[in-house]
C-alpha positions as YAML, in Angstrom:
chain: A
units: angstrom
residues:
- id: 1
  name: UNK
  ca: [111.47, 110.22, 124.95]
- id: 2
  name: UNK
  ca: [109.20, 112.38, 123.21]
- id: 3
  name: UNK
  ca: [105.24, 112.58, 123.21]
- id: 4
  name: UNK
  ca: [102.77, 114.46, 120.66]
- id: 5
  name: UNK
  ca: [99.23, 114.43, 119.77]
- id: 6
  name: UNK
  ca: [98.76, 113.55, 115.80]
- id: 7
  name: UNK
  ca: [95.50, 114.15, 116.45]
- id: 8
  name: UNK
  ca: [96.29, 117.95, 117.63]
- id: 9
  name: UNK
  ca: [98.80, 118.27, 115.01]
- id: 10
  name: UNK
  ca: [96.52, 116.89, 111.89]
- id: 11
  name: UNK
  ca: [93.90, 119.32, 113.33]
- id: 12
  name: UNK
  ca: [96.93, 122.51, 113.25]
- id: 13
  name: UNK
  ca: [97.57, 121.18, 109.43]
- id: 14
  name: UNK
  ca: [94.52, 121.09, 108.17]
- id: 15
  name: UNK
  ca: [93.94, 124.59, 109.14]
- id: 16
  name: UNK
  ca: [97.41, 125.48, 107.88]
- id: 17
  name: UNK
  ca: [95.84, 124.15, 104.70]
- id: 18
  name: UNK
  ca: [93.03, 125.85, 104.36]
- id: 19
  name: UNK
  ca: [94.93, 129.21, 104.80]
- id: 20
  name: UNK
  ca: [97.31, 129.00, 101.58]
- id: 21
  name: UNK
  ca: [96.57, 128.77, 98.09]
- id: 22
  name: UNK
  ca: [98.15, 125.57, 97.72]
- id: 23
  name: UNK
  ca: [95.41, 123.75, 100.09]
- id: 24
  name: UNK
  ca: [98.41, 121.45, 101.67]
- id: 25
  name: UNK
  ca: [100.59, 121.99, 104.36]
- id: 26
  name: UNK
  ca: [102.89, 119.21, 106.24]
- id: 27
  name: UNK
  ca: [104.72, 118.69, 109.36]
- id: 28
  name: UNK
  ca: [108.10, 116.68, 109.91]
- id: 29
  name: UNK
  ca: [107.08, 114.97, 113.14]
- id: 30
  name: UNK
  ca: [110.24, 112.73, 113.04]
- id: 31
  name: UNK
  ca: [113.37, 112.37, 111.14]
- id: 32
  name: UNK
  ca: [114.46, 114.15, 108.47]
- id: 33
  name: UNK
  ca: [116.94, 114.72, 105.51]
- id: 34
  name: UNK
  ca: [120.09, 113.14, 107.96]
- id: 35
  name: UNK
  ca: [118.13, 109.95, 109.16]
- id: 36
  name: UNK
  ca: [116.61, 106.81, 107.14]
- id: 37
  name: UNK
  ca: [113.51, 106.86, 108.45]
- id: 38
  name: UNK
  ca: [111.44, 110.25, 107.95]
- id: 39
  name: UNK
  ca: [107.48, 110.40, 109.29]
- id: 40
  name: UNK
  ca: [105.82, 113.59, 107.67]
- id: 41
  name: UNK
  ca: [102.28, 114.63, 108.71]
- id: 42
  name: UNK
  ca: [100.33, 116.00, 105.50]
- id: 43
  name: UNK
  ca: [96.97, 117.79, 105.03]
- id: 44
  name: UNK
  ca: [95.59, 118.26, 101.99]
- id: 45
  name: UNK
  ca: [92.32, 120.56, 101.32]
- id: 46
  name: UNK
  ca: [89.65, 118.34, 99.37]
- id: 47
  name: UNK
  ca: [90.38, 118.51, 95.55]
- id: 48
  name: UNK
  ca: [94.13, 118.92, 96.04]
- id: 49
  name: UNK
  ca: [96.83, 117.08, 95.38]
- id: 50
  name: UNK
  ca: [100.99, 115.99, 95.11]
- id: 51
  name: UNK
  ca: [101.80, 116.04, 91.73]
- id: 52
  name: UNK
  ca: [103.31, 113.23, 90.71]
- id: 53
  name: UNK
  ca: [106.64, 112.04, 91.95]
- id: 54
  name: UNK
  ca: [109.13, 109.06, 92.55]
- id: 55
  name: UNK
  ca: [109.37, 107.02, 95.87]
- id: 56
  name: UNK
  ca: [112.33, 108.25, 98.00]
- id: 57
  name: UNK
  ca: [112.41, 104.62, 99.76]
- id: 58
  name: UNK
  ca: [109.97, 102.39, 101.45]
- id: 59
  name: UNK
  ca: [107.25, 104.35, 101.90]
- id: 60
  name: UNK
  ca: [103.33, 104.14, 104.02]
- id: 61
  name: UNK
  ca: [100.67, 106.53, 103.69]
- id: 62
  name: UNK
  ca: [98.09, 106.02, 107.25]
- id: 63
  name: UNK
  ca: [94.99, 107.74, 106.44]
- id: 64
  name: UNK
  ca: [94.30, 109.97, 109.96]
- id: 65
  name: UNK
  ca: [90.99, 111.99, 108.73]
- id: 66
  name: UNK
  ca: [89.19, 112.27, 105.20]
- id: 67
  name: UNK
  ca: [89.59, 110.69, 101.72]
- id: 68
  name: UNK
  ca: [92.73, 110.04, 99.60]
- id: 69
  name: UNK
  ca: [93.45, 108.64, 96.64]
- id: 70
  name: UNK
  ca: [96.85, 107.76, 95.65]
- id: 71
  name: UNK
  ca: [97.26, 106.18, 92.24]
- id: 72
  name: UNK
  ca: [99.75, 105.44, 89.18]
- id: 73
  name: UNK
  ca: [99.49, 105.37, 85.57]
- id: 74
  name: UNK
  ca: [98.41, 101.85, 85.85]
- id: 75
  name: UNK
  ca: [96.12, 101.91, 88.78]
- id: 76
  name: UNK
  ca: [94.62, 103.71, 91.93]
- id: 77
  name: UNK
  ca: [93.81, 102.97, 95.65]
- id: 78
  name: UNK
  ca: [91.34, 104.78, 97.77]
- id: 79
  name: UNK
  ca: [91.54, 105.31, 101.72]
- id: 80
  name: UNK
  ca: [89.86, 106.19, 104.27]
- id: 81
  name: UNK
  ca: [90.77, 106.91, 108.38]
- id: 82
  name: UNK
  ca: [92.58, 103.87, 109.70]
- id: 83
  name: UNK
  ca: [93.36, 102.68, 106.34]
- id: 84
  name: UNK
  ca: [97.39, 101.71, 105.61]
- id: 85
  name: UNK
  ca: [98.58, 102.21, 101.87]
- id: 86
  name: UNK
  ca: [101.72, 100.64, 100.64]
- id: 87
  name: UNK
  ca: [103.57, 103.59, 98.64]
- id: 88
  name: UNK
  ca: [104.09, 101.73, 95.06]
- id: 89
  name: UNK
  ca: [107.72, 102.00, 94.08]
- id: 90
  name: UNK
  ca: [106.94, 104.50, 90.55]
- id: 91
  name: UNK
  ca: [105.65, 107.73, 89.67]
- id: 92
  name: UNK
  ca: [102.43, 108.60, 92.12]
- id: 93
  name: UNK
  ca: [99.96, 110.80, 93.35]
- id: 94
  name: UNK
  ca: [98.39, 111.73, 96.51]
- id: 95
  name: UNK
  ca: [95.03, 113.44, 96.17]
- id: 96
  name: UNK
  ca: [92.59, 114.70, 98.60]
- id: 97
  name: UNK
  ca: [89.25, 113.78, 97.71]
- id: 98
  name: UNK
  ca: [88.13, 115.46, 100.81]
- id: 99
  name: UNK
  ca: [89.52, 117.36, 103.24]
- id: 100
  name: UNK
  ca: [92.04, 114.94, 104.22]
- id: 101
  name: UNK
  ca: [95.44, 114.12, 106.86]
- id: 102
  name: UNK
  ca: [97.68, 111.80, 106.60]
- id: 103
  name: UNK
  ca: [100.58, 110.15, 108.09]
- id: 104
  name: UNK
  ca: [103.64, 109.60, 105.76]
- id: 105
  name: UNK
  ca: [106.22, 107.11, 106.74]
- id: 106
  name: UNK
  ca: [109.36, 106.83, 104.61]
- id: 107
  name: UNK
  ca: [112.79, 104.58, 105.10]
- id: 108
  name: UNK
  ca: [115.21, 106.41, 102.21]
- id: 109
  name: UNK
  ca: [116.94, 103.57, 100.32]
- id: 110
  name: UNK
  ca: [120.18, 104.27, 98.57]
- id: 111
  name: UNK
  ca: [119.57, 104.70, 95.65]
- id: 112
  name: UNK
  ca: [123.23, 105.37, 94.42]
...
């Protein structure tokens, strides 16, 4: 059994962030390219964003600090800390509209 602090870690991110010229940084905390499930910690400086991209599977965003926005072409849903968004399954975006952290959880489908 493992412990960690997403607290401490979203805190190590965000100043990650802040130190490139991308203004994002992100953390596998658990899983990754061999498992189903993947949970990815992601801070985003305020006024950046993921460009927009498919769903790789079921997918959460858990807003830890700040405002997001994560939209489609058709619509857009804002959230704040404690807030759970359902990843739509088509082309999206993630932006911060503040400095911003948040908690991706992802269950790859098979696409084939």
């Amino acid at each position: 059994m493992e412990k960690m602090s997403l607290t401490a870690l979203a805190r190590q991110q965000l100043e990650s962030a802040h130190q490139v010229s991308s203004g994002r940084s992100a953390r596998t905390v658990y899983g990754g390219h061999e498992h189903v499930l993947r949970q990815t910690l992601i801070a985003l400086v305020g006024g950046n964003k993921l460009d927009e991209h498919e769903n790789p599977g079921e997918a959460t965003v858990h807003v830890l600090h700040g405002r997001v926005s994560l939209a489609t072409a058709d619509t857009s849903w804002e959230g704040s800390p404690g807030d759970l968004l359902i990843v739509p399954d088509s082309p999206h975006t993630l932006e911060a509209l503040e400095d911003s952290v948040v908690f991706l959880t992802v269950a790859k489908l098979d696409r084939s």
